[in-house]
NUZA-54129 format. One record per residue (C-alpha): x, y, z. Coordinates in nm, 2 decimals. Example, Ala and Ser with C-alpha at 12.3 -4.5 7.8 and 13.67 -1.06 7.14 Angstrom:
<atoms>
ATOM     xx     yy     zz
ATOM   1.23  -0.45   0.78
ATOM   1.37  -0.11   0.71
</atoms>
This chain:
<atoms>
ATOM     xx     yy     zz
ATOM -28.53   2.64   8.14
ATOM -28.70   2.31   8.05
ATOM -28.71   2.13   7.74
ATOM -28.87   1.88   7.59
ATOM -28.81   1.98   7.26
ATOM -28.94   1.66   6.91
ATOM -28.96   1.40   7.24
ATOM -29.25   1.28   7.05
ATOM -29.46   1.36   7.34
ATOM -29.86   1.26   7.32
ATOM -29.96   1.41   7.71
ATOM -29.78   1.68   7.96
ATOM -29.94   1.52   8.29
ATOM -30.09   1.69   8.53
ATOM -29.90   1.90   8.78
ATOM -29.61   1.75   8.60
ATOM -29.39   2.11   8.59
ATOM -29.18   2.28   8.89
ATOM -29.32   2.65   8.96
ATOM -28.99   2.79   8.92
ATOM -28.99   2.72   8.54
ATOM -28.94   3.05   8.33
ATOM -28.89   2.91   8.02
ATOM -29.08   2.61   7.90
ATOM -28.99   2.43   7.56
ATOM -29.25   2.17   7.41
ATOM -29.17   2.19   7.03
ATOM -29.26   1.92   6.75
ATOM -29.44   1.71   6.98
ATOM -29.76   1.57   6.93
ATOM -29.98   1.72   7.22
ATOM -30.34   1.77   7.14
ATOM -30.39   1.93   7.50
ATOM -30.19   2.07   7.76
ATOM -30.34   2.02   8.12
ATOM -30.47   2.31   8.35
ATOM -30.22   2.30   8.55
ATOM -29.95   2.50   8.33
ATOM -30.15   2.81   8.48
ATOM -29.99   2.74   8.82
ATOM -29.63   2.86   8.64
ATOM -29.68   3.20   8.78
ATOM -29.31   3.28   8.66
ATOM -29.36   3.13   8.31
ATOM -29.20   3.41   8.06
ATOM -29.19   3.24   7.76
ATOM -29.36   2.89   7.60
ATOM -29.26   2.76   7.28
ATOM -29.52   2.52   7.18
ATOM -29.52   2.51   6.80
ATOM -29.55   2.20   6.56
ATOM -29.79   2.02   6.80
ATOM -30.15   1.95   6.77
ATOM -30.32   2.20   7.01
ATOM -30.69   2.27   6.91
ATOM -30.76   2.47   7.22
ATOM -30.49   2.62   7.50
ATOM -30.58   2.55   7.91
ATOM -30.78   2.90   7.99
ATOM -30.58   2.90   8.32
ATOM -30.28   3.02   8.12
ATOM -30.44   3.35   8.21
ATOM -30.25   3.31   8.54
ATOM -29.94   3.32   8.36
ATOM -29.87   3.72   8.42
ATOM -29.51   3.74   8.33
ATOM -29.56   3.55   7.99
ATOM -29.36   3.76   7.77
ATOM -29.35   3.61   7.43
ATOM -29.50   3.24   7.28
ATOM -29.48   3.03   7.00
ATOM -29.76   2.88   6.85
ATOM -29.73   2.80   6.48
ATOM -29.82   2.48   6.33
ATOM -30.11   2.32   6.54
ATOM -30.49   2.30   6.54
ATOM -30.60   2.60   6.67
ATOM -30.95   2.65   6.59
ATOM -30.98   3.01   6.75
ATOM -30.78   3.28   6.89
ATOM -30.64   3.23   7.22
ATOM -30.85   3.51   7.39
ATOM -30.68   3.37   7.74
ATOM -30.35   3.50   7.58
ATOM -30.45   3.81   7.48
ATOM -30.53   4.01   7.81
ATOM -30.18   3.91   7.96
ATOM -29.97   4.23   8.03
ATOM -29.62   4.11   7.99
ATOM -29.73   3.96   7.67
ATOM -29.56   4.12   7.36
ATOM -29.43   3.82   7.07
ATOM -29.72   3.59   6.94
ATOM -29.67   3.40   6.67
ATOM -29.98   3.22   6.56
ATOM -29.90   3.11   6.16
ATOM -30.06   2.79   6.04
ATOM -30.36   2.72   6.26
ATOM -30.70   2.65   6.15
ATOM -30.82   2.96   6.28
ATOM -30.69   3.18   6.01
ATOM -30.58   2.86   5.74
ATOM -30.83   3.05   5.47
ATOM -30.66   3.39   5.50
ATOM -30.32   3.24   5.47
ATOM -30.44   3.04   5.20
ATOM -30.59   3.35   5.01
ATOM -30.27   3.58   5.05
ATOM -30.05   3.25   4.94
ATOM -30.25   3.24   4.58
ATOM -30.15   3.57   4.54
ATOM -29.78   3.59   4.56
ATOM -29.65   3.52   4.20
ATOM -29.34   3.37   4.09
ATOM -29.02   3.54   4.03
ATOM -29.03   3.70   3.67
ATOM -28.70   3.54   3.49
ATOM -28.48   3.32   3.62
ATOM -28.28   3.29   3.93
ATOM -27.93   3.24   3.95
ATOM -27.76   3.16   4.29
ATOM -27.39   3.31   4.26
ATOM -27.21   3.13   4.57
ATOM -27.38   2.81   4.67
ATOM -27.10   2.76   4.92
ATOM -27.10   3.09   5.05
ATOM -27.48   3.19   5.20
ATOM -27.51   3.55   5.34
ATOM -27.70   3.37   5.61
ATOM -27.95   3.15   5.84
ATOM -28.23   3.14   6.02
ATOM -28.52   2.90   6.15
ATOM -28.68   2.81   5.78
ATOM -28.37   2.84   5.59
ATOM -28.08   2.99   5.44
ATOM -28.02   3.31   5.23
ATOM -27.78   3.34   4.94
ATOM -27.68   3.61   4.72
ATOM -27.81   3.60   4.34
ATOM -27.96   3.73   4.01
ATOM -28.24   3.75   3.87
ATOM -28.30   3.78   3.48
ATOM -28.56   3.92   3.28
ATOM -28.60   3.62   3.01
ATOM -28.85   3.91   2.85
ATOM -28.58   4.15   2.77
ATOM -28.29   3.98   2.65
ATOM -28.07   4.31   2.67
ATOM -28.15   4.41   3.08
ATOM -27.91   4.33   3.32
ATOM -27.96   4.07   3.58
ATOM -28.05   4.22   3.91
ATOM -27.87   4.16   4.21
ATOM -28.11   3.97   4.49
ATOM -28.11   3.76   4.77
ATOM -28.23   3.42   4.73
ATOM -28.37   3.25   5.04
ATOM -28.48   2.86   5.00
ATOM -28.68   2.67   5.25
ATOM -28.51   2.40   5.44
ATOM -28.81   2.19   5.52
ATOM -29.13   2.16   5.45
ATOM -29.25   2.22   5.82
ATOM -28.99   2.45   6.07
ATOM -29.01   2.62   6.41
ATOM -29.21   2.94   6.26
ATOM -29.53   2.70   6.07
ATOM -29.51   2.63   5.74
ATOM -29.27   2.80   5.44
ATOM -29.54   2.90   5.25
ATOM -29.72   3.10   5.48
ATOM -29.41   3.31   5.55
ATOM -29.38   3.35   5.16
ATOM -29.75   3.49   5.16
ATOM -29.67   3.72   5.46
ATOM -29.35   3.81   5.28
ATOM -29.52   3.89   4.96
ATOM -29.83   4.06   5.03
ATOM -29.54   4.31   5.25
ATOM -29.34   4.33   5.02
ATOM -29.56   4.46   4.76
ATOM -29.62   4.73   4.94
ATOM -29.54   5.08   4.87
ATOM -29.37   5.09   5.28
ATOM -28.98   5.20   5.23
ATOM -28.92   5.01   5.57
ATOM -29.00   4.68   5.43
ATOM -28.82   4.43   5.24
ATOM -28.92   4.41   4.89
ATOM -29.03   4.07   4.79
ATOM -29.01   3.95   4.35
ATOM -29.19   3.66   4.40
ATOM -29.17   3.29   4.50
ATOM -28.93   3.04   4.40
ATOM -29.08   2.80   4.19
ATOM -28.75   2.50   4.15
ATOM -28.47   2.55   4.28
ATOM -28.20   2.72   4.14
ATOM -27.86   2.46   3.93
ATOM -27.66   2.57   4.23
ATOM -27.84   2.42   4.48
ATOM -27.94   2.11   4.35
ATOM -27.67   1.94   4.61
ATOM -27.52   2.20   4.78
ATOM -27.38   2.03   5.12
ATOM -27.53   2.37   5.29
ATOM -27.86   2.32   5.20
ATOM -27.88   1.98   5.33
ATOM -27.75   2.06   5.64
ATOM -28.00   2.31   5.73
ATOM -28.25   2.05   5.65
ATOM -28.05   1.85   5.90
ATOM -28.07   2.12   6.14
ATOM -28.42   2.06   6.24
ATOM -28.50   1.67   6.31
ATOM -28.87   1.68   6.28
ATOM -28.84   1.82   5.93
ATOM -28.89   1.64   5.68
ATOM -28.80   1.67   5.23
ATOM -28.97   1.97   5.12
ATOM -29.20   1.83   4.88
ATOM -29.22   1.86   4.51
ATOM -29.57   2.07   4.51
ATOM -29.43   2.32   4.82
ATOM -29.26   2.71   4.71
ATOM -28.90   2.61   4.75
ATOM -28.77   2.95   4.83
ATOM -28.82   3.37   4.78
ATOM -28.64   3.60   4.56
ATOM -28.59   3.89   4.78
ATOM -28.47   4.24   4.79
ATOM -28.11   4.23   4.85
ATOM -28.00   4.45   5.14
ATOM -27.64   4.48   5.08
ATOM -27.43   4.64   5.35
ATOM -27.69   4.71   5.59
ATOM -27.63   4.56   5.97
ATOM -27.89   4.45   6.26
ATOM -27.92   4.70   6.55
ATOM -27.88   4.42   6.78
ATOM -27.80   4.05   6.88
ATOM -28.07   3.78   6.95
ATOM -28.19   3.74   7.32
ATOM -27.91   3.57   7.54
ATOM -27.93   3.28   7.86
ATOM -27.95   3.57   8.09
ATOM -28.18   3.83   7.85
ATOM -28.44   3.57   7.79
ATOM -28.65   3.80   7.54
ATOM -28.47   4.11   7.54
ATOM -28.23   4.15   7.26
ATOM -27.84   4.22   7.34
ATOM -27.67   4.54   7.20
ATOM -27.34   4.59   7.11
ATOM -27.13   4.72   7.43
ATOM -27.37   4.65   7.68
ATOM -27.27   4.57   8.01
ATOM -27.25   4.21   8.09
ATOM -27.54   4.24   8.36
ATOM -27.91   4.19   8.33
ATOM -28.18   4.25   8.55
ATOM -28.25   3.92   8.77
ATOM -28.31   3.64   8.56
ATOM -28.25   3.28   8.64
ATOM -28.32   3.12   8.26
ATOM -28.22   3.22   7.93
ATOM -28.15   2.98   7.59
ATOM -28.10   3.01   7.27
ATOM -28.26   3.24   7.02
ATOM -28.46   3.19   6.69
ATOM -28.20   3.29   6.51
ATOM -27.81   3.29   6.59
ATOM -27.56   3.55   6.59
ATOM -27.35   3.86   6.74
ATOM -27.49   4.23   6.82
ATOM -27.37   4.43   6.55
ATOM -27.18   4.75   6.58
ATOM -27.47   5.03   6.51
ATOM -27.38   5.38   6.31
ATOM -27.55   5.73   6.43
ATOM -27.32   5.69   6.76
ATOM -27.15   5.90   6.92
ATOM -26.73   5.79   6.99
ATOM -26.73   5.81   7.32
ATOM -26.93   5.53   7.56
ATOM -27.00   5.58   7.89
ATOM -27.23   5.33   8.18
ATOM -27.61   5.40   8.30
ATOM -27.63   5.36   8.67
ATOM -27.87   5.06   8.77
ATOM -28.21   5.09   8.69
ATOM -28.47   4.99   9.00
ATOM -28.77   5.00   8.77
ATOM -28.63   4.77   8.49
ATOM -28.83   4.51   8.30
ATOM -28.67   4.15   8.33
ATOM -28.43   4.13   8.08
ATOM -28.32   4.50   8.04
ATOM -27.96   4.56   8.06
ATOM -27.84   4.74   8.36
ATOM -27.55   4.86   8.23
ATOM -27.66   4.95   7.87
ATOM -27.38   5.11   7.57
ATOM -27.49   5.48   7.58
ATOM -27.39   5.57   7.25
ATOM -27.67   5.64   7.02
ATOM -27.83   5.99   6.95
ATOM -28.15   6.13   6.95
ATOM -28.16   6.20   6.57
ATOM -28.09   5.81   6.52
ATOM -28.32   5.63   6.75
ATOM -28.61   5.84   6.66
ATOM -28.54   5.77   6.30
ATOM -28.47   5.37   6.40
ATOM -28.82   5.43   6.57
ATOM -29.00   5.63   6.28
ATOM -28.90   5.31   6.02
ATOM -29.02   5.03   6.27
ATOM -29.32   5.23   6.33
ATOM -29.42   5.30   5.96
ATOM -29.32   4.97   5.88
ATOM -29.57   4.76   6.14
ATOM -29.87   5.02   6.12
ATOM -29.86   4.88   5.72
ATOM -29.84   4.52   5.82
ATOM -30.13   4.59   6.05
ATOM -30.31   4.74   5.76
ATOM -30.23   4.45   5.58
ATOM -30.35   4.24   5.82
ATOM -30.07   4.09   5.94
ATOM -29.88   4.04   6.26
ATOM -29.43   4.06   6.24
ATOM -29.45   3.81   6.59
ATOM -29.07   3.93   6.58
ATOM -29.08   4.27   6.69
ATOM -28.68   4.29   6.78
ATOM -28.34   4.49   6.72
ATOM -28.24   4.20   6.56
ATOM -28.49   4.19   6.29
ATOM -28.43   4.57   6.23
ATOM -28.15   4.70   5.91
ATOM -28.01   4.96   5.95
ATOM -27.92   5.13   5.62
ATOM -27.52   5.12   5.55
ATOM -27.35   5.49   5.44
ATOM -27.40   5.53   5.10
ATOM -27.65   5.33   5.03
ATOM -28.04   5.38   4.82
ATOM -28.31   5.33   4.96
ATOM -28.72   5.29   4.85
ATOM -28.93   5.67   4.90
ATOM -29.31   5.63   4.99
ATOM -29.35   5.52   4.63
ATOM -29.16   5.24   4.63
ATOM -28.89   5.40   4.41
ATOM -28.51   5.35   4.48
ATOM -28.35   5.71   4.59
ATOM -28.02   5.76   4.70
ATOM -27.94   5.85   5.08
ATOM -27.86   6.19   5.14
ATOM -27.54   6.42   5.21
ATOM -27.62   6.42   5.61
ATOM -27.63   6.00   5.56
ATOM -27.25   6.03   5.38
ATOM -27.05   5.96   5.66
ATOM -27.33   5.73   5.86
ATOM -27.66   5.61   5.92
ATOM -27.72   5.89   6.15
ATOM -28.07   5.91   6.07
ATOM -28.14   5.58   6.16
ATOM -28.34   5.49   5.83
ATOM -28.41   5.13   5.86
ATOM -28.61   4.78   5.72
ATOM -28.82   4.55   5.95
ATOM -28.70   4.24   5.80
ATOM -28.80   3.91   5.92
ATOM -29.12   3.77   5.85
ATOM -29.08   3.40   5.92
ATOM -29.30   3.48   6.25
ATOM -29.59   3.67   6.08
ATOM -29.92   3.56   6.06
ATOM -30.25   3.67   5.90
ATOM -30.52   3.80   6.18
ATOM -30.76   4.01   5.94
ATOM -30.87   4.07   5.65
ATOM -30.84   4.43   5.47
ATOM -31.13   4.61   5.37
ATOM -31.03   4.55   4.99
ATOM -30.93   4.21   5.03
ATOM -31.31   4.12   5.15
ATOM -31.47   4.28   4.87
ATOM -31.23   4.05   4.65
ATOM -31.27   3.74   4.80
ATOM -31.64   3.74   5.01
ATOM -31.64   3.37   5.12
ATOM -31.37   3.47   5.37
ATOM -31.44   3.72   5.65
ATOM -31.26   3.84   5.97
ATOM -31.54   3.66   6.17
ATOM -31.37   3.30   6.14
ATOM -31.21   3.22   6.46
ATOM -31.21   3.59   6.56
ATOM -31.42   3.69   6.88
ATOM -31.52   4.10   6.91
ATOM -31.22   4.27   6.95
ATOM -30.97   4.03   6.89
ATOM -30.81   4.18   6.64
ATOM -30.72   4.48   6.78
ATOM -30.57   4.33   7.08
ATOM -30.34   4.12   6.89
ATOM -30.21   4.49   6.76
ATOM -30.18   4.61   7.07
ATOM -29.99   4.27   7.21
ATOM -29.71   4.33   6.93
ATOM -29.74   4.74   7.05
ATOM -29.60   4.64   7.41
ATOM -29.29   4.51   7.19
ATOM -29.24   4.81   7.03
ATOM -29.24   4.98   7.37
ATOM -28.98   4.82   7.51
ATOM -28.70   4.84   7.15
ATOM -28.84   5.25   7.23
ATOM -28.72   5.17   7.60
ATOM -28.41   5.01   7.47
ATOM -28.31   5.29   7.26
ATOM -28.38   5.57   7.50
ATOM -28.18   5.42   7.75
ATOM -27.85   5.40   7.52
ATOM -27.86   5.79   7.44
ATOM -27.53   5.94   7.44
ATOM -27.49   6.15   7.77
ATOM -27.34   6.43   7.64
ATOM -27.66   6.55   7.36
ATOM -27.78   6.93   7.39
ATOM -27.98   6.83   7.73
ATOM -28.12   7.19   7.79
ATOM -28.25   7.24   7.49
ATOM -28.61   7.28   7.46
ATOM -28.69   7.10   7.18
ATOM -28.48   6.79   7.32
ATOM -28.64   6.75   7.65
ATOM -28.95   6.77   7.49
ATOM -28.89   6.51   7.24
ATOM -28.72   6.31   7.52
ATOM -29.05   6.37   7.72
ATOM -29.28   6.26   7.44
ATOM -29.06   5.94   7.41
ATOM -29.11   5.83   7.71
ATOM -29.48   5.91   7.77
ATOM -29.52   5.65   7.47
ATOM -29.30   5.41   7.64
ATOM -29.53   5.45   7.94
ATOM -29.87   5.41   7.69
ATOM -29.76   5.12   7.48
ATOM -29.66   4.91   7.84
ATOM -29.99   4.99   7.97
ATOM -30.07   4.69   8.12
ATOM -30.45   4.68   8.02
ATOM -30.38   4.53   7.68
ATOM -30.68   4.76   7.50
ATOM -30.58   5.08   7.64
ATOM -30.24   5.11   7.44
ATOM -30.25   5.30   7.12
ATOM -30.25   5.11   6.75
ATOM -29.96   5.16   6.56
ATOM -30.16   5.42   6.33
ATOM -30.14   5.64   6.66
ATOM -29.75   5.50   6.77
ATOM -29.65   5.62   6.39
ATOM -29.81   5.99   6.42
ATOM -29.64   6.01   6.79
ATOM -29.31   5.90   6.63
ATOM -29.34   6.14   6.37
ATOM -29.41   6.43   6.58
ATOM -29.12   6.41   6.77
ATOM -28.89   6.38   6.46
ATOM -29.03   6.68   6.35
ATOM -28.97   6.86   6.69
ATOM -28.63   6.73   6.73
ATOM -28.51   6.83   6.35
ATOM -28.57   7.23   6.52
</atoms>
């Protein structure tokens, strides 16, 4: 790993980079080009290159066959990165705040409204969490309409900056919104943006030291969207850990053996944290023998504890959620375990309408159905524009800094993701399931022929996620026999 992380760097020189570098850090810098020697990193697996000034990327980064994810919010971009997009290994993009697709973003951030009533933040000094753009704290909102309702328990995330690792705030707020509206059950419900911030905050120590946290960020400004009111998730618990040193881009799971599949970088992740213990598992946990045809990254010695009935309902969630998002036109860029909630025992969540409904009896004891949020939208960025939304607002179109077919690649890029958290998943079933049955091998069977189509490494031939859903759902149906 090699970083050069806010060095306040104006040139990378030429042939400037060992070969054996896997994971290449270039952050808030101020690089308007990179040189066309990068392509010679034939072992390059991931590139963080966001708050630069890129207009255009070096084409040889074609060569870079291993590249598995890359960061590229907050530069110049004029177009799409075509070079990126045919890569096989490729599966996180994040692309937020470019020129490219400014007017989309800038369309979906006029629609997000502000939170209806006023927001209350209950524990300044006690926030439920952090990530790259800020931190998260439970609250209330009131409806100043109705002077009798009663406030509604929410989760107040505010910005820390104007500018972080993931582009700028109020994109994510639009992506957030515009999701959040929707009718999906699998994505976080969004009530609007936060307009000032909340009494609380005013000079919280917390606050400020997130600001702190980044050192190229600077005061978010009096004119920016300070924060999102948000759907609180109370209870509910990742399915994974970020990425470790050794995992690079693959997420770590609770129990996993320490071992990955050869791998001589790893680093921190984009957000910080433990695996978290999953429910639908079965007591007992025993070791997979090493793999031979692992990925980089894949643990060899992965926690086989979950069961059919749960991963295919974790899978059915993800899968609903992120065909929507593509509808929407909009890309996660985070496609991991981590960003993934699982649904605590008990709980409510949202049907097809959007209305809360309580879990079910099979639910009582735990999640074993693996219902679940995508959560997480500080990567996403707009790529299209909706059928609807072109009707509405003609003087922007999908043809601005889109060549033919773009679009649907950049599905299909975020599809090889999915693959591998279906990989994951499949390879922590509990030994000791109902192996012989018919209807289990055949699920099992149609599982991993999807693993095997989203991988494909000719980025066009995997499925869209309107086909990855349908599969999904099949095999839920077959496996509830």
């Amino acid at each position: 790993m090699l970083s050069f992380k806010a060095n306040r760097l104006h040139t990378v020189p030429s042939n400037s980079l060992a070969p054996s570098v896997q994971w290449l850090i270039l952050s808030d810098n101020r690089l308007r080009t990179l040189p066309e020697s990068l392509g010679h990193l034939r072992g390059l697996r991931k590139l963080m290159l966001a708050g630069n000034r890129l207009e255009c990327l070096p084409k040889s980064l074609s060569n870079c066959v291993h590249l598995e994810l890359v960061r590229l919010a907050d530069n110049n971009l004029t177009a799409l990165p075509m070079e990126l997009l045919s890569l096989p290994k490729l599966g996180w993009i994040a692309l937020a705040s470019n020129g490219f697709n400014r007017a989309l973003a800038a369309r979906a951030r006029a629609l997000v409204p502000t939170a209806p009533g006023t927001v209350t933040v209950l524990d300044a000094e006690k926030p439920l969490g952090r990530g790259a753009s800020g931190v998260v704290y439970r609250g209330s909102l009131k409806d100043n309409q109705r002077s009798a309702a009663v406030p509604k328990a929410v989760a107040v995330k505010v910005f820390a900056a104007s500018k972080t690792s993931d582009g700028d705030p109020a994109d994510e707020a639009a992506a957030t919104g515009l999701a959040g509206a929707s009718s999906c059950p699998h994505l976080m419900q969004s009530y609007g943006k936060l307009p000032s911030l909340p009494q609380a905050l005013a000079s919280t120590t917390d606050t400020a030291a997130a600001a702190a946290s980044n050192p190229s960020a600077v005061t978010v400004a009096d004119d920016k969207i300070k924060g999102l009111v948000l759907e609180l998730l109370d209870g509910y618990t990742a399915l994974a850990g970020p990425p470790s040193f050794a995992s690079v881009t693959r997420d770590v799971f609770v129990g996993d053996g320490a071992d990955v599949a050869p791998s001589s970088t790893g680093g921190d992740s984009r957000n910080s944290g433990s695996p978290c213990s999953v429910t639908g598992v079965v007591n007992d946990v025993s070791q997979a023998s090493p793999d031979d045809d692992l990925w980089p990254g894949e643990a060899l010695s992965p926690a086989r504890v979950l069961t059919l009935k749960f991963a295919v309902g974790v899978l059915r969630s993800v899968s609903a959620a992120l065909a929507e998002l593509h509808a929407l036109g909009l890309s996660h860029g985070d496609v991991y375990g981590h960003n993934i909630l699982l649904r605590p025992p008990l709980a409510t969540s949202r049907d097809g309408a959007g209305t809360k409904v309580a879990a079910n009896d099979s639910s009582a004891a735990a999640n074993e159905d693996g219902w679940a949020v995508l959560s997480d939208l500080g990567a996403a960025f707009f790529y299209k524009t909706t059928p609807q939304a072109q009707a509405d607002s003609a003087q922007i179109g999908n043809s601005e800094g889109f060549e033919e077919g773009a679009a649907s690649l950049l599905e299909r890029v975020e599809v090889l993701a999915f693959g591998h958290l279906t990989a994951e998943l499949l390879a922590r079933l509990h030994p000791d399931q109902p192996t012989s049955a018919p209807h289990f091998t055949s699920a099992i069977a149609s599982l991993q022929e999807l693993v095997a189509d989203c991988r494909e490494p000719a980025v066009s031939a995997r499925p869209n996620f309107t086909e990855v859903h349908r599969r999904i759902f099949a095999v839920g149906e077959r496996g509830a026999q």
